[in-house]
C-alpha positions, 0 to 999 in steps of 0.5 A, spaced: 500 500 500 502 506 498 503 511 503 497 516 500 493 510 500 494 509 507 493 517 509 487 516 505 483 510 508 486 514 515 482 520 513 475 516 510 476 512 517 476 519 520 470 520 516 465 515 518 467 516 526 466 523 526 459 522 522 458 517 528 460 520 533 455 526 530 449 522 531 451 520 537 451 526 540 445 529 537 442 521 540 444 526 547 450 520 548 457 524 550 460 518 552 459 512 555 457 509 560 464 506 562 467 512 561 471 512 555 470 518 551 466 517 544 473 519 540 476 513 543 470 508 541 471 504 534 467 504 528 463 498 530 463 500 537 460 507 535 456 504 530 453 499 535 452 504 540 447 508 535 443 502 534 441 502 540 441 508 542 436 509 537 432 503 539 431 507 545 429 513 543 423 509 539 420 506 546 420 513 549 
């Protein structure tokens, strides 16, 4: 892999947990319930937090 290839997943990567971390935030979520802030969550970990946090919205 090239080195511009790397930088460029690298900012896509940022991309999506930025959008995810957005949602959350609007979600009224602003870090987790252990503690970590949401920056230092992973795609899947911000993806699922979303899920169900937005399952819980629609029951309130």
């Amino acid at each position: 892999m090239t080195k511009a290839f790397k930088s460029y997943l690298r900012d896509a990567i940022e991309n999506v947990k930025a959008k995810w971390i957005e949602q959350l935030i609007q979600l009224g979520r602003l870090k987790m319930e252990d503690g970590r802030q949401l920056y230092e969550l992973t795609i899947s970990e911000l993806e699922h937090e979303y899920r169900c946090m937005k399952e819980k919205k629609v029951f309130f």
